[in-house]
N, C-alpha and C positions, 0 to 999 in steps of 0.2 A: 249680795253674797248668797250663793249657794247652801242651802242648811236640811241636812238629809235628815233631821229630826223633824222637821216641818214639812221637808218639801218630799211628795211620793207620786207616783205612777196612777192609781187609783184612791182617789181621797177625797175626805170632808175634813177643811180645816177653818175653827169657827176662829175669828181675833177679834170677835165685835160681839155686844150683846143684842139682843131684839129677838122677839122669834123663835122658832123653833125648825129643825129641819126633821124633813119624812118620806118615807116612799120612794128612795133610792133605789135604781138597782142596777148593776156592773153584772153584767151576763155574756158568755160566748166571747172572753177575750182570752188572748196571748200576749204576754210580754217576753219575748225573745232573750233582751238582757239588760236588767234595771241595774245599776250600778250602785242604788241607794236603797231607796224604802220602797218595795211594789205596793204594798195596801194600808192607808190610817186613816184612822177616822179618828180627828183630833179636837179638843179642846185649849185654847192656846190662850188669851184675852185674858189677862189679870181681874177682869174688871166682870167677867163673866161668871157667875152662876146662877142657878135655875132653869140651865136652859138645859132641852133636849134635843137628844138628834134619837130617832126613832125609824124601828123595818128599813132597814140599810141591809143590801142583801147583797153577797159577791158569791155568785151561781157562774159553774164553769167554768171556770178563770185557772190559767197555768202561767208562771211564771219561775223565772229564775233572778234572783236578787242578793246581796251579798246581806242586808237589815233584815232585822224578823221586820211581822209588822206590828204597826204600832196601834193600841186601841184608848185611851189614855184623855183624862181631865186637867183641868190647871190648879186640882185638890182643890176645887171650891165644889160648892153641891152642885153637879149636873149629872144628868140619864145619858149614857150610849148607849144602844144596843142594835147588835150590830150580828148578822147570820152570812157563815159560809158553809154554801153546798157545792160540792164535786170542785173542790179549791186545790187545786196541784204546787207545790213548792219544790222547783228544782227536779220536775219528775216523780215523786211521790205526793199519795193525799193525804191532807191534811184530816187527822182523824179525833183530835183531842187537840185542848192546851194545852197537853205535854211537850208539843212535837220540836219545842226550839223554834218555833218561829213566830211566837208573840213575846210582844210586850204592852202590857196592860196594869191598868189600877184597880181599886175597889168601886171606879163609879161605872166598868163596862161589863156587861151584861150581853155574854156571845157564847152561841148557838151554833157547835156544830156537824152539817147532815153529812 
């Protein structure tokens, strides 16, 4: 089954513990027309915390999608952090977390140029 809180266009979605992720980076793309979620970096695994996803970086990126995106833990302790530069939503850039098109928690930590 299809699940647009999980499933997106440009993503990290953790359901396992081990590890840690780093050093991402989603640069010089277009998504024409995402029908769901274009950008998350997700923490999803009940069983998961402590873990980090770290320097995730979505540079240059336009897209059009009907979902904000999502930035988001399973409320257990883990680190996101996560940088958009020159990030277009629907034709406009994304300038702040005001702009309506996130959704995030207390465990994400985003940056943007």
């Amino acid at each position: 089954t299809w699940d647009n809180d999980r499933v997106c266009s440009l993503g990290i979605i953790v359901e396992q513990a081990g590890g840690s992720i780093s050093n991402v980076t989603y640069d010089n793309i277009e998504i024409y027309k995402d029908t769901g979620r274009a950008i998350g970096c997700l923490i999803y695994g009940d069983d998961v915390q402590n873990f980090s996803i770290s320097n995730i970086k979505y540079k240059n990126i336009r897209y059009t999608a009907p979902l904000k995106n999502k930035i988001a833990s399973n409320g257990k302790p883990n680190s996101i952090q996560v940088e958009f530069e020159n990030v277009y939503a629907s034709g406009s850039k994304i300038t702040s977390l005001n702009t309506n098109q996130f959704e995030y928690d207390s465990y994400a930590n985003i940056t943007i140029k």
